[in-house]
N, C-alpha and C positions, 0 to 999 in steps of 0.2 A: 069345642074340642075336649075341655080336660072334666065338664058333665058324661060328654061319651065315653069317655077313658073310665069311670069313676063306675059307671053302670057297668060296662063290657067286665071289666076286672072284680066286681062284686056278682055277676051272674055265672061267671063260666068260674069261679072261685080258684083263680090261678094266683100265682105274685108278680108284682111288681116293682117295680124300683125307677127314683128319677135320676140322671145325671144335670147338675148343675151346668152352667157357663164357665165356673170358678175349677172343674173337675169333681168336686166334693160329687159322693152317691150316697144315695139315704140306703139302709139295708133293704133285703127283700120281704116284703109287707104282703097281705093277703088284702087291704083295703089302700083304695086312695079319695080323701074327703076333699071336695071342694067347700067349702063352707062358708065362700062371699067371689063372686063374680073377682077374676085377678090372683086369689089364691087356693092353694091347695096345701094336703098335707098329709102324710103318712104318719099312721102309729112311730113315734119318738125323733119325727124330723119335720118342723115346719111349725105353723105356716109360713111356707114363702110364697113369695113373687111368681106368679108361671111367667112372666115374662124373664127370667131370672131361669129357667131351665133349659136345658141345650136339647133332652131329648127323654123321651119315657121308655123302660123295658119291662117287657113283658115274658114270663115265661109261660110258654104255651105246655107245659108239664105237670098237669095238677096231680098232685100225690094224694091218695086215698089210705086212710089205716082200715082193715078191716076188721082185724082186732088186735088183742096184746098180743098174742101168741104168732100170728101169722104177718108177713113182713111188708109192707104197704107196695100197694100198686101204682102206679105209672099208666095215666090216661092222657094221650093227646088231645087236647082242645083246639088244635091250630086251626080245624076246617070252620069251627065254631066262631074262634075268634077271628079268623080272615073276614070272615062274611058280614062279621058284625061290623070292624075296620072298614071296609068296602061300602055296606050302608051307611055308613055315618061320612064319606066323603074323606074318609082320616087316610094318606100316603103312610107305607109304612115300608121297611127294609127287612127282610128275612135274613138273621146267622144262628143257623143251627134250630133249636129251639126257645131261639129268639126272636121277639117280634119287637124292632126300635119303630118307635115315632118321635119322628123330629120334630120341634115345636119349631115354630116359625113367628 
């Protein structure tokens, strides 16, 4: 699961964020490393435990700058990211322009 999470969220270049079991939430990160089978980790939170995470969020909102001058754009990924969730076998919850997966 959290290789698929790691790929989908480095291709479609959206953020993410984990919620703990504890409540603790890492901020919203543009990567998430897996870097040994059991953990994971986002720029300035981890490595912890995935067995240790309650659920992964995803913002299906990727923000584009096109330059200084002109105010950044707002592209959906959800159909991107659905389908990618969907081929990887991952259940996931829709609020809003949020995609949760529940770690199990």
């Amino acid at each position: 699961m959290w290789n698929e999470l790691s790929f989908i969220v480095k291709k479609a270049s959206v953020l993410v964020r984990i919620i703990m079991l504890d409540g603790t939430a890492t901020g919203w990160s543009k990567s998430l490393i897996v870097p040994t089978d059991g953990y994971a980790e986002t720029p300035g939170f981890g490595p912890f435990r995935t067995l240790d995470a309650q659920c992964v969020e995803i913002d299906v909102m990727q923000k584009q700058r096109l330059g200084r001058l002109l105010p950044e754009r707002l592209v959906d990924r959800s159909e991107d990211i659905e389908l990618a969730l969907k081929n990887a076998g991952l259940y996931y919850e829709r609020d809003g322009a949020i995609l949760r997966i529940v770690c199990k």
